[in-house]
matplotlib code that plots the C-alpha trace (Angstrom):
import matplotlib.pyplot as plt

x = [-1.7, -4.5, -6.9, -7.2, -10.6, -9.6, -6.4, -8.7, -10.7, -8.2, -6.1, -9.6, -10.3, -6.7, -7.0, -10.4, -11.7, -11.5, -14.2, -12.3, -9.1, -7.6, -6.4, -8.9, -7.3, -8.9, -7.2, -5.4, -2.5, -2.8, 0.7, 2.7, 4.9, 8.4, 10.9, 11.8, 15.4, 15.8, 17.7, 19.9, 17.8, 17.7, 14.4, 11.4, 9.6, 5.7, 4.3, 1.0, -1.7, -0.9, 2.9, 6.0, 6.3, 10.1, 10.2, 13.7, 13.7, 15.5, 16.3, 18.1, 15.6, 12.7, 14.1, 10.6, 8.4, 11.3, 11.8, 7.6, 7.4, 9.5, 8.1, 4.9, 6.7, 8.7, 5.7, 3.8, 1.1, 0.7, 0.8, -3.1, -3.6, -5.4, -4.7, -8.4, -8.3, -7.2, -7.4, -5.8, -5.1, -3.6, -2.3, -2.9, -3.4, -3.1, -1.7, -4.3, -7.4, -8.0, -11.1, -14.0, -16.8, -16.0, -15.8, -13.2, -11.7, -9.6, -5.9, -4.8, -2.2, 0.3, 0.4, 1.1, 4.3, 5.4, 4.6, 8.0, 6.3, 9.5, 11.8, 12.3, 11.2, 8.7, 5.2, 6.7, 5.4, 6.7, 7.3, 5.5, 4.4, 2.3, -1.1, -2.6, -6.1, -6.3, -4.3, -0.8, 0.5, -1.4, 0.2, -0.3, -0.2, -1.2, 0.7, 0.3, 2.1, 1.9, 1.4, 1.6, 3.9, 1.6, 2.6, -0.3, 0.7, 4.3, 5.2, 3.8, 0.3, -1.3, 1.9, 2.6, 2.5, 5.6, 7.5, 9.7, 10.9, 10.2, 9.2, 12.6, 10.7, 7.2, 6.3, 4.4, 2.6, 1.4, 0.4, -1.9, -3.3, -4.4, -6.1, -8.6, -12.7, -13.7, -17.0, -18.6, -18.4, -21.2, -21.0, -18.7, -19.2, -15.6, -15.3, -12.2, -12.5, -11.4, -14.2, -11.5, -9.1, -5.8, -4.0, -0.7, 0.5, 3.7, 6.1, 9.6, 12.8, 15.2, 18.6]
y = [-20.7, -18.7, -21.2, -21.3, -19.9, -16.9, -15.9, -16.3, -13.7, -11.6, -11.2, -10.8, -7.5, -6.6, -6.6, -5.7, -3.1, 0.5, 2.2, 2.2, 0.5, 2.5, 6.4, 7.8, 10.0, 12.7, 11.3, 7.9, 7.7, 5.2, 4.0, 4.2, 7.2, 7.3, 5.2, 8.2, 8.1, 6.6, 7.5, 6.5, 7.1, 4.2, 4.4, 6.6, 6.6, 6.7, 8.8, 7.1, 7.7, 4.3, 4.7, 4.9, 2.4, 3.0, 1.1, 0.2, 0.5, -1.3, 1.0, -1.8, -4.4, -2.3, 1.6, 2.9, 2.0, 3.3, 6.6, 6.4, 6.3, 8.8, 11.3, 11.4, 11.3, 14.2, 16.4, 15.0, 13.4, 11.0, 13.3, 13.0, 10.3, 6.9, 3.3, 2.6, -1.3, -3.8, -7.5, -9.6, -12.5, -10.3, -7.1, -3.4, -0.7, 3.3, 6.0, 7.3, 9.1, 10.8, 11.4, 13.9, 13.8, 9.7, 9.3, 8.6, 11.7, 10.4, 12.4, 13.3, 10.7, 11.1, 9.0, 4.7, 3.2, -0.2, -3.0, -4.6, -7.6, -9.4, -8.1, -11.6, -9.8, -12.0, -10.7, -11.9, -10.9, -7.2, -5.9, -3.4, -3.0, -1.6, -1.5, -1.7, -2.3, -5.9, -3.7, -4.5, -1.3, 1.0, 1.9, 5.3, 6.4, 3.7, 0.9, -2.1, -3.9, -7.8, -9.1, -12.5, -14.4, -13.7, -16.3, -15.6, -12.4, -12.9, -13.3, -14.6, -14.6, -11.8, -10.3, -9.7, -7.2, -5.3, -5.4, -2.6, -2.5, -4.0, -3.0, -2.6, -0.9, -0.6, -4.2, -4.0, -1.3, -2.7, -5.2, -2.9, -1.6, -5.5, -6.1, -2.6, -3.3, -2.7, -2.1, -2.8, 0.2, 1.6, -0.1, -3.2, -7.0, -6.3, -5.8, -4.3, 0.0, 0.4, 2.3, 4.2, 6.2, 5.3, 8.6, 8.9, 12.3, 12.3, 10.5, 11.9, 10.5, 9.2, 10.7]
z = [7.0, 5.3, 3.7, 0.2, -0.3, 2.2, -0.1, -3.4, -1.9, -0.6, -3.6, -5.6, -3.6, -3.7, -7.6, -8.2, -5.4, -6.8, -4.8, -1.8, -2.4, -5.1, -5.7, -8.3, -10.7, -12.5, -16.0, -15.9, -18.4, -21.3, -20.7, -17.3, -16.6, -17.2, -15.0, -12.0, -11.4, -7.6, -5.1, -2.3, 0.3, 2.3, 4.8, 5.1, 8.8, 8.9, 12.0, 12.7, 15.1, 16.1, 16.5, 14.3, 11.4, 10.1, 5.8, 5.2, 0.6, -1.9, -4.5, -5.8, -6.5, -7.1, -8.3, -10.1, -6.7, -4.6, -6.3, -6.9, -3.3, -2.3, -5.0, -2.8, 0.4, -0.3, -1.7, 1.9, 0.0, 2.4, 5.5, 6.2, 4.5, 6.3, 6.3, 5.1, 4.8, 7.7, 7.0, 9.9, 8.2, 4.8, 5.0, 5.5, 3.0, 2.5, 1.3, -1.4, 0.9, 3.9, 6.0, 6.1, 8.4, 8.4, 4.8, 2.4, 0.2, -2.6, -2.9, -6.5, -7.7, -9.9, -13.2, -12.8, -12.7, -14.3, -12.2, -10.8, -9.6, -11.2, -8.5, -7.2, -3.7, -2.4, -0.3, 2.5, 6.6, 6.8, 3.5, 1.2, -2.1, -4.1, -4.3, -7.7, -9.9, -12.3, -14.6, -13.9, -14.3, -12.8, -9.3, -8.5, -4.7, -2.5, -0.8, 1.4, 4.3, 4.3, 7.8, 6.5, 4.0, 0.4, -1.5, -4.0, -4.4, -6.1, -9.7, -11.5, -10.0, -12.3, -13.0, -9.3, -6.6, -6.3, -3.1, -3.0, 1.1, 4.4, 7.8, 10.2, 13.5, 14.4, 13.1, 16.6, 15.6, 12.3, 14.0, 16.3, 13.5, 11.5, 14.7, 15.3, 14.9, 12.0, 9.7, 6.3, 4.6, 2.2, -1.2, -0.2, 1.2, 2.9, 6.4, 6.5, 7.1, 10.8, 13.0, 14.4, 12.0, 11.7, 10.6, 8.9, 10.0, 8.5, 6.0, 6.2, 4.6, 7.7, 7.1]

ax = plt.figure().add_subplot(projection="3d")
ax.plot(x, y, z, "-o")
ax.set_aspect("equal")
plt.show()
């Protein structure tokens, strides 16, 4: 069990951590985009430096963040991209930068989705969601993988997180990356940037 003051914080820099934590788009949308039509498509594997990481989606609980996801996945946004926050005791995030000469290089997202943090899908150990600012919907790009139950981070706790899938192989591998060393990075009181990178280099659909 986290303790309480551990979780406050956590779900603080979840909401509230832009420079690092969040896609920056070049114009944010006043209102979220559109509702994308979602597909059938049932799991989408993550190639990692680390290992494979295979998301099984539920289209049916959660049809904007699936079909959101699987927008960027099919354009290979996140091919590139870097898991750029590891918390051990929280979860791990990516999908919205990749690295140049050690630093962070913010991808062009698309425009937000509506928050579906009233799935009913819990944060529970192994699932993902979306990763989001204090504005409830402003998902863009990014995502993280809960590698502990989040309780604080379900409806209706500031709206809620959106889980839209869960981890069915590689939850080894996610593991591997919560525990890498990791540094302060410039600008932030969270030690949570991994000192060595951990590369997405390729998100394909599973068929």
């Amino acid at each position: 069990m986290i303790p309480l003051m551990k979780r406050r914080l956590a779900l603080f820099t979840l909401a509230l951590f832009p420079a690092i934590a969040f896609c920056e788009p070049a114009k944010v949308a006043e209102k979220p985009a559109a509702p994308p039509t979602a597909t059938k498509v049932a799991k989408v594997r993550l190639k990692t430096t680390q290992g494979d990481i295979v998301i099984e989606l539920n289209s049916e609980k959660a049809p904007i963040s699936v079909a959101n996801f699987l927008g960027y996945v099919k354009k290979k946004h996140y091919d590139g991209t870097v898991f750029h926050r590891l918390m051990p005791t929280f979860m791990i995030q990516g999908g919205g930068f990749t690295l140049s000469e050690g630093k962070l290089v913010p991808k062009t997202p698309d425009a937000p989705i509506k928050n579906e943090g009233q799935n009913g899908l819990k944060n529970l150990r192994g699932t993902i969601a979306m990763a989001r600012t204090g504005i409830i919907d402003s998902a863009t790009c990014q995502f993280f993988i809960n590698v502990v139950d989040n309780e604080g981070l379900d409806y209706p706790n500031n709206g809620g997180y959106a889980v839209f899938g869960k981890v069915v192989e590689g939850m080894d591998v996610v593991d591997k990356i919560k525990d890498m060393e990791t540094e302060t990075p410039p600008g932030s009181r969270e030690k949570s940037f991994p000192l060595k990178p951990v590369v997405i280099t390729s998100a394909t659909v599973v068929e």
